[in-house]
C-alpha positions as CSV (number, residue, x, y, z in Angstrom):
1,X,0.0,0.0,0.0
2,X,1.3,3.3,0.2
3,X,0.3,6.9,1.7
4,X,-2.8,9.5,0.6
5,X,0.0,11.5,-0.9
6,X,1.2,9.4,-4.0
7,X,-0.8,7.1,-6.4
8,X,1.5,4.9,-8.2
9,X,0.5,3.2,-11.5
10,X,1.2,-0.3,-10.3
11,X,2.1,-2.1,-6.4
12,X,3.1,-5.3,-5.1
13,X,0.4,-7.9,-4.6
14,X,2.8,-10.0,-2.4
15,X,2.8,-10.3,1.0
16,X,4.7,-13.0,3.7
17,X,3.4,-16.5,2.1
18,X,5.7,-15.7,-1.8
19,X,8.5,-14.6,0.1
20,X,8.2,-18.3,2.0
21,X,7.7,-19.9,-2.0
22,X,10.6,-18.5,-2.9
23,X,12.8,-19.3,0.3
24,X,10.9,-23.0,-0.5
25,X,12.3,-23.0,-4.1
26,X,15.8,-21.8,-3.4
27,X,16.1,-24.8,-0.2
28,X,14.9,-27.4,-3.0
29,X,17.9,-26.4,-5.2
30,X,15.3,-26.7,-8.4
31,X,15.3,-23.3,-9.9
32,X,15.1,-24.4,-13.5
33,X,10.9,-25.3,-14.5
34,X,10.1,-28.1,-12.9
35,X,7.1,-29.4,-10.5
36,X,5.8,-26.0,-8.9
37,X,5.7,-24.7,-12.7
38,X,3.5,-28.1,-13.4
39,X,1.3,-27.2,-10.1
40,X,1.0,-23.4,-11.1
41,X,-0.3,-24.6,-14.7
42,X,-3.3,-27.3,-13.3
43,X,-4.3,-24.7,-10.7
44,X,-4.9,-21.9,-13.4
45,X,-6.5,-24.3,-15.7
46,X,-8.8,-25.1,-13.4
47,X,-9.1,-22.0,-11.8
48,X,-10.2,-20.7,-15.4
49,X,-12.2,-23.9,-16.6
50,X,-10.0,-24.5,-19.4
51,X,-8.4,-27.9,-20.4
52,X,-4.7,-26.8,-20.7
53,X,-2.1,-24.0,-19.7
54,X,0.8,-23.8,-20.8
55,X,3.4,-21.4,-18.3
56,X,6.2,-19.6,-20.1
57,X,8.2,-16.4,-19.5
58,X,6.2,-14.0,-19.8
59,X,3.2,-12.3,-21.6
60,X,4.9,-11.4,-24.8
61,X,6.5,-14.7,-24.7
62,X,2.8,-16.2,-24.3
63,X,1.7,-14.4,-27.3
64,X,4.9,-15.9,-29.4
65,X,4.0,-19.3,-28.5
66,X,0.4,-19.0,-29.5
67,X,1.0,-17.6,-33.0
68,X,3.9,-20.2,-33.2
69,X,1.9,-23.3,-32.6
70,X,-1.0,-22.4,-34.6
71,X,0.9,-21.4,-38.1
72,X,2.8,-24.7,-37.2
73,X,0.0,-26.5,-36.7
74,X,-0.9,-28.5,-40.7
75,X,-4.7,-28.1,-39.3
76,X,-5.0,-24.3,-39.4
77,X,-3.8,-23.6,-43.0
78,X,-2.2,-20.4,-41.9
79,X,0.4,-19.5,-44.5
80,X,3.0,-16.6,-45.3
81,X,0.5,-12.9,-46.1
82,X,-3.0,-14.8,-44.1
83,X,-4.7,-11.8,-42.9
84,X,-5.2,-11.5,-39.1
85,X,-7.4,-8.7,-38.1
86,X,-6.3,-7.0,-35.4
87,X,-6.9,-3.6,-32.8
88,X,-5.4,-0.6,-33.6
89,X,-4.6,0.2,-29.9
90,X,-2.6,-2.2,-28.6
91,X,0.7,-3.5,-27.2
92,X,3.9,-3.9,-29.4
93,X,4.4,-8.1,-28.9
94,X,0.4,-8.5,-29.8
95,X,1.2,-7.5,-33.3
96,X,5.1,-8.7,-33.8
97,X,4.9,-12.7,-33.3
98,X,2.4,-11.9,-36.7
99,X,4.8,-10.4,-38.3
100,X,7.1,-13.2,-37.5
101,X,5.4,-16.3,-39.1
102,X,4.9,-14.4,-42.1
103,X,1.5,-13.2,-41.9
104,X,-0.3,-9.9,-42.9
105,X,-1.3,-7.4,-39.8
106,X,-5.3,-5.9,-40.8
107,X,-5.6,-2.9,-38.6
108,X,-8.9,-2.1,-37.0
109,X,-10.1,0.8,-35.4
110,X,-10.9,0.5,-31.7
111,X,-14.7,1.7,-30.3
112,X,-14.0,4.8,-28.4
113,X,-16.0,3.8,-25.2
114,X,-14.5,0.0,-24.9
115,X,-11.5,0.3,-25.8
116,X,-11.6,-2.8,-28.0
117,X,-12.0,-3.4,-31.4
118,X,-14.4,-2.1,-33.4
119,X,-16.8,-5.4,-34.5
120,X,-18.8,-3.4,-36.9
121,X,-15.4,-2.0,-38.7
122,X,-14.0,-5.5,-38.7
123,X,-16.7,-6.9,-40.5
124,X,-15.4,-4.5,-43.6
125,X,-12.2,-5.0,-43.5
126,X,-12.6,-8.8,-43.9
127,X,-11.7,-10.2,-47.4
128,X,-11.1,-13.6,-49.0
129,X,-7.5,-13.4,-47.6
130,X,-8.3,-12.7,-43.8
131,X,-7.5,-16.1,-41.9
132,X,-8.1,-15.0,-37.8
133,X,-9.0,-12.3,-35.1
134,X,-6.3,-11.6,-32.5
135,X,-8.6,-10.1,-30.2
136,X,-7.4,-8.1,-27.7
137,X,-9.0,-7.2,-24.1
138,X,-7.7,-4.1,-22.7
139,X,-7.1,-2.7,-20.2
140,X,-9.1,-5.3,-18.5
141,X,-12.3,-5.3,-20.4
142,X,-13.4,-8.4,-22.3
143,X,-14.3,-8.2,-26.2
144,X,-18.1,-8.3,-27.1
145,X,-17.7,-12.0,-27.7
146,X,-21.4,-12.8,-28.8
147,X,-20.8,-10.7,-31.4
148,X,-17.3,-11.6,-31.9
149,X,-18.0,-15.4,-32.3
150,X,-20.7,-14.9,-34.4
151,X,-18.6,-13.0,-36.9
152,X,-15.8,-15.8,-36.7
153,X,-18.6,-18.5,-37.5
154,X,-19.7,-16.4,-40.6
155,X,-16.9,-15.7,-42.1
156,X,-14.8,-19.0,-40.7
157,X,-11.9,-16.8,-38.9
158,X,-10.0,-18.4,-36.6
159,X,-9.9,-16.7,-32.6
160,X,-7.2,-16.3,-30.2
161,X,-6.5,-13.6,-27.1
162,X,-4.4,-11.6,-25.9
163,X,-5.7,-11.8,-22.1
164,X,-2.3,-10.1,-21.1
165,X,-4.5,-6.8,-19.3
166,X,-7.5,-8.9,-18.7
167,X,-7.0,-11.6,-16.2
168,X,-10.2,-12.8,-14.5
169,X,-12.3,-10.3,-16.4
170,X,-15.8,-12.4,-17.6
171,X,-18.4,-12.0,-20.7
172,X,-21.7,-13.9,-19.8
173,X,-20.4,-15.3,-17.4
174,X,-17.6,-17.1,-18.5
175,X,-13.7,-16.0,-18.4
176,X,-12.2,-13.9,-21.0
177,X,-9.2,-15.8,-22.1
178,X,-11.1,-18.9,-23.1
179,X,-13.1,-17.8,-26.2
180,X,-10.4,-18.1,-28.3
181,X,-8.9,-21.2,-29.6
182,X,-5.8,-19.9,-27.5
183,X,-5.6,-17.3,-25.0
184,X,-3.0,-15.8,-23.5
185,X,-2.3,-14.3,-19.9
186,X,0.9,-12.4,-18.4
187,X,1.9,-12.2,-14.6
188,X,4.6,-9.3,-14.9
189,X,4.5,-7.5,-11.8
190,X,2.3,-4.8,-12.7
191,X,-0.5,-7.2,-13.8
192,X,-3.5,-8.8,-11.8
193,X,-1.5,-11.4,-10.2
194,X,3.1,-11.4,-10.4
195,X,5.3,-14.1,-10.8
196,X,7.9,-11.0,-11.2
197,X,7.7,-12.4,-15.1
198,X,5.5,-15.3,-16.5
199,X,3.0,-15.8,-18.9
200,X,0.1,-18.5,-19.3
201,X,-1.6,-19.9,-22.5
202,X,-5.1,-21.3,-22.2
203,X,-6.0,-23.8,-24.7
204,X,-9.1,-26.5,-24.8
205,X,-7.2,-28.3,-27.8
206,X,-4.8,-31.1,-26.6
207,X,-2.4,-31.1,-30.1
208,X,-1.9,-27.3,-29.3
209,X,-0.8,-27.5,-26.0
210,X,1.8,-30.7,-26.9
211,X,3.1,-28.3,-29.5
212,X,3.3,-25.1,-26.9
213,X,5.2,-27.4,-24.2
214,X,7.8,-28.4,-27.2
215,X,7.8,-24.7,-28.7
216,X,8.8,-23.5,-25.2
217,X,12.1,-25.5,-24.5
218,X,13.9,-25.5,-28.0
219,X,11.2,-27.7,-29.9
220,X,11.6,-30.9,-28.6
221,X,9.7,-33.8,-27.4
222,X,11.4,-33.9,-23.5
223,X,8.1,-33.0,-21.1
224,X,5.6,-34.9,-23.5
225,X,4.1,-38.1,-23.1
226,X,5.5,-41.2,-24.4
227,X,2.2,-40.9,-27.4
228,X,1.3,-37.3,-28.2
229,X,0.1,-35.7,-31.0
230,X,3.4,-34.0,-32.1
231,X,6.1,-36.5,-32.0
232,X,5.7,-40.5,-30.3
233,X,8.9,-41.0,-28.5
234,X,11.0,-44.3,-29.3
235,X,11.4,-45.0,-25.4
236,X,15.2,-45.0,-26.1
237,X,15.4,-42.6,-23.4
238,X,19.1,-41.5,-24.0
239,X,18.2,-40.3,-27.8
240,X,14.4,-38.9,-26.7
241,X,15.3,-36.3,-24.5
242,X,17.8,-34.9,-27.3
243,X,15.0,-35.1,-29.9
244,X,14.2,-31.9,-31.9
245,X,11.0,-31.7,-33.8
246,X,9.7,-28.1,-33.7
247,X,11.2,-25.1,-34.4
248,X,11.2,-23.9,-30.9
249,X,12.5,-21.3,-28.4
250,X,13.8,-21.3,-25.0
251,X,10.8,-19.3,-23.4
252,X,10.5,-21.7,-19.8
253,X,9.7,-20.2,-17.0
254,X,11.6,-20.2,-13.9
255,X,10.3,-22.8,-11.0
256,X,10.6,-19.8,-8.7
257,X,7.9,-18.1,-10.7
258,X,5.5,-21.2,-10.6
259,X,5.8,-21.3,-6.7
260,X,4.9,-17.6,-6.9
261,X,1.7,-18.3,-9.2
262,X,0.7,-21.0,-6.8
263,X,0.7,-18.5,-4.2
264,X,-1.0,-15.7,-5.8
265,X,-3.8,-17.8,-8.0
266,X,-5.3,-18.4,-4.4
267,X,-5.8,-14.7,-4.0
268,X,-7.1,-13.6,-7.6
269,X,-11.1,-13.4,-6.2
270,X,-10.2,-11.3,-3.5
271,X,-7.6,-9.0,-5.8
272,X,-10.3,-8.9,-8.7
273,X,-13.1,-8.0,-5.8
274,X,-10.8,-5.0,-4.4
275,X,-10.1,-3.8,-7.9
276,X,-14.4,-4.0,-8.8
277,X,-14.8,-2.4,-5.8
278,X,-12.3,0.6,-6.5
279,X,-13.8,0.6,-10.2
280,X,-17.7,1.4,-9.1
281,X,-15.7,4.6,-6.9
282,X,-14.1,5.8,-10.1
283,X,-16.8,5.8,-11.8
284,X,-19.7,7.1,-9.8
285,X,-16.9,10.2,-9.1
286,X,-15.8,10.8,-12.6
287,X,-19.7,10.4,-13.9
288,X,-19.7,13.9,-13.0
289,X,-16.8,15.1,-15.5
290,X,-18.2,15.3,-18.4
291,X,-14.8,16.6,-20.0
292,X,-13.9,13.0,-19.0
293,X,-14.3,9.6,-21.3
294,X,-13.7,7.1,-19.2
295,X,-14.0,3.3,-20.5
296,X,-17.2,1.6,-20.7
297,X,-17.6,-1.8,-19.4
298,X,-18.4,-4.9,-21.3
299,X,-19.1,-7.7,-19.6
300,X,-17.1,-7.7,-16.0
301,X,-13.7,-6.1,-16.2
302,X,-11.3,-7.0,-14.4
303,X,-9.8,-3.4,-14.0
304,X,-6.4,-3.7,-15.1
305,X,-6.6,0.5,-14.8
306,X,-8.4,3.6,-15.2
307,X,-8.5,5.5,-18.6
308,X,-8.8,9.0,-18.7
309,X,-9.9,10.4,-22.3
310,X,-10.1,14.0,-22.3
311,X,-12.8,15.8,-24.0
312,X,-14.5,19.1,-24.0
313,X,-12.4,21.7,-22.1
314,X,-9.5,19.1,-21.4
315,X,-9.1,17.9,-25.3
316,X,-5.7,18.6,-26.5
317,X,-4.4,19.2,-22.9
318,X,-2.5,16.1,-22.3
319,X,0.7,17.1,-21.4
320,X,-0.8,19.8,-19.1
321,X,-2.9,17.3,-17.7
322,X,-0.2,14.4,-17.0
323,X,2.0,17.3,-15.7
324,X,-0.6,18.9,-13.3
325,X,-1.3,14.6,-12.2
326,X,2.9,14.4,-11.8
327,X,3.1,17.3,-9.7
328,X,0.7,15.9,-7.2
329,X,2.3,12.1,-6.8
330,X,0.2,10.9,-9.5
331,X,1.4,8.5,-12.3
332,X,0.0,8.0,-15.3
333,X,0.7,7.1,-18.9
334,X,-0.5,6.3,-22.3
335,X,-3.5,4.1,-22.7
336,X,-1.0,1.2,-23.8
337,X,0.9,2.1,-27.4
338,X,-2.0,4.7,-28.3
339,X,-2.6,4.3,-31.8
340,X,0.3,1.6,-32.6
341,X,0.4,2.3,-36.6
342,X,2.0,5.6,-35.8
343,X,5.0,4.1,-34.3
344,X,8.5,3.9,-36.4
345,X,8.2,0.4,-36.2
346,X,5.8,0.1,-39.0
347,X,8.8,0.2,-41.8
348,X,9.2,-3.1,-40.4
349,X,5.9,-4.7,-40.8
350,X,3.7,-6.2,-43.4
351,X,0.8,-4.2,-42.8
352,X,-3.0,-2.8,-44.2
353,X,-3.4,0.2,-42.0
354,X,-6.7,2.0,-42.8
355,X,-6.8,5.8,-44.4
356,X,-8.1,6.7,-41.2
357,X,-8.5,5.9,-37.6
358,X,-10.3,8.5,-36.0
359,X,-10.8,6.5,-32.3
360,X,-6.9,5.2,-32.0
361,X,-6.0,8.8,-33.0
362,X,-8.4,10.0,-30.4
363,X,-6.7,7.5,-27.8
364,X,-3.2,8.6,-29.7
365,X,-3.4,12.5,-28.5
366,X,-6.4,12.6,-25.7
367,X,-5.7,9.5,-23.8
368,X,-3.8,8.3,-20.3
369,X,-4.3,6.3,-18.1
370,X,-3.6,5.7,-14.1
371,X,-3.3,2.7,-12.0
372,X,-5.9,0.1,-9.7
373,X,-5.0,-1.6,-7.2
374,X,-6.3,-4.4,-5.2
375,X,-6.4,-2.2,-1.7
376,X,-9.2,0.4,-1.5
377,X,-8.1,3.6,-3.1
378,X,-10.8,6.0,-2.5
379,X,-8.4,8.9,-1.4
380,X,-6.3,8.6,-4.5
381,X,-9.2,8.7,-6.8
382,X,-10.5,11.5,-5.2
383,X,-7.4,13.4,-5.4
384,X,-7.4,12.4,-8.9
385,X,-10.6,14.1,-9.5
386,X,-9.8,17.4,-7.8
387,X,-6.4,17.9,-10.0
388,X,-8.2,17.4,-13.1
389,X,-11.5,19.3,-12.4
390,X,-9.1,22.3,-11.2
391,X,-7.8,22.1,-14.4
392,X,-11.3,23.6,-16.0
């Protein structure tokens, strides 16, 4: 926690039983992945109703995986410039493991209030060439997937998430990170629940997960079973754990991180119910801002954060604004990349970036946002209030 007089973007969500999980891992002299990573996975597969997870290094890593096993995988019929439609807004790794396995980036413009992709512009952009969606929930707020799911069926697009922001967050009643035929989670320390790095994949299909535990540790058949859907083993045991069959990385987690997830998957409901309960604040106080956006909710979010979209007398204020926040102990910064086509980076990418996008450009220029916690914040939010409505 921390005093009335600061409001960091991001704390600790540790207390005395990870520092004991770590002091545990460190006396078993394991610190490579081993059988707290294998605990850590079956907890948070149950714990999200899903069939597999798959632990790696972290978030990014996750999302490298996923695209990985699915171009590599002969059922998909991904191939080199496929189509994937994906948000404007968005972080850097959601976009670069596409560019990676040879396929073509579709940029769609988010919906101003969400967040999140826009359905209905989606829908256009989609031709005969567009393969899959890589939806993406942010800032803790799940994708409209009735809508989403009905658009895959239509035009037969394959589904995965990036679940990085949105751990624990729910549409109809079921967990974001599980609508997609993969779905992927991070645990960096600034995230729902820290592992100080990890990711997580979610997967119902049983060949995709074989493939994600080779793809992980350099592509070859050591942690599968004996029969598997990837590669049988010859049960010469000398020559199987040297076996390369995938064109893998080395993306394992640490098994000090699984004893960490263990620890911390126990406390999700009570982190997600302190950061709900901090969200209903913000938004019954900043309801009467009107020079305020702030992001509207679909489904349950899990409240990775608070965005702060300035309109009226704010727009075009930013830098006034996040000084004015700094000044008082407040940190804030951009609502993830902003709009992630104007970035240098795009030299680099085999891309179809629309003529315009008015709402990532909106997001670009007008948009910030500041931290939630777990612990009640009430004080900080109010402060929060009064520096920006002094500010009109």
């Amino acid at each position: 926690m921390f005093d009335d007089n600061t409001y960091p973007l991001a704390t600790s969500s540790w207390d005395d039983d990870e520092y004991v999980a770590i002091g545990e891992v460190i006396a078993s002299d394991r610190f490579t992945m081993g059988p707290k990573v294998r605990e850590f996975e079956e907890q948070f597969a149950e714990a999200f109703g899903s069939r597999h997870a798959v632990m790696v290094n972290s978030g990014s890593s996750a999302n490298l995986i996923a695209i990985a096993s699915a171009v590599l995988d002969d059922r998909q019929g991904l191939g080199p410039g496929d189509e994937i439609l994906v948000p404007a807004v968005s972080w850097a790794t959601t976009y670069f493991p596409l560019q990676q396995y040879g396929l073509k980036l579709k940029f769609v413009d988010i919906d101003i209030d969400t967040l999140n992709m826009d359905l209905a512009l989606a829908e256009e952009a989609i031709t005969p060439k567009t393969k899959g969606v890589f939806a993406v929930n942010l800032l803790g707020n799940p994708q409209d997937f009735d809508r989403l799911e009905r658009l895959a069926d239509k035009y037969g697009l394959i589904v995965w998430e990036d679940n990085c922001e949105s751990m624990g967050a729910t549409f109809d009643g079921r967990y974001a990170g599980t609508f997609g035929q993969i779905g992927t989670f991070s645990t960096f320390f600034s995230h729902h629940i820290s592992t100080m790095e990890g990711g997580m994949l979610l997967t119902n299909d049983e060949k995709l997960a074989q493939m994600m535990v080779s793809l992980r540790a350099h592509g070859w058949t050591r942690e599968l079973p004996s029969v598997n859907h990837v590669f049988n083993k010859t049960g010469n045991k000398f020559d199987d754990l040297f076996r390369f069959v995938l064109p893998g990385y080395n993306v394992r987690p640490l098994e000090m991180s699984g004893a960490l997830g263990i620890r911390q998957i126990s406390k999700l409901p009570s982190i997600l119910a302190g950061r709900r309960e901090n969200a209903e604040y913000f938004l019954k106080t900043f309801a009467q801002c009107p020079d305020i956006r702030t992001q509207k909710e679909t489904g349950q979010s899990s409240w990775f954060g608070f965005s702060l979209v300035l309109e009226g007398r704010l727009a075009g204020r930013r830098i006034d604004v996040v000084q004015a926040l700094s000044a008082a102990g407040i940190e804030a910064r951009p609502i993830v990349a902003g709009n992630f086509t104007l970035n240098p980076v795009m030299k680099y990418l085999d891309a179809s970036v629309p003529r315009a996008l008015p709402a990532a450009d909106k997001i670009h220029v007008d948009g910030l946002f500041v931290g939630n916690h777990h612990f009640p914040i009430h004080a900080q939010i109010d402060k929060l209030y009064g520096v920006i409505t002094d500010m009109l």
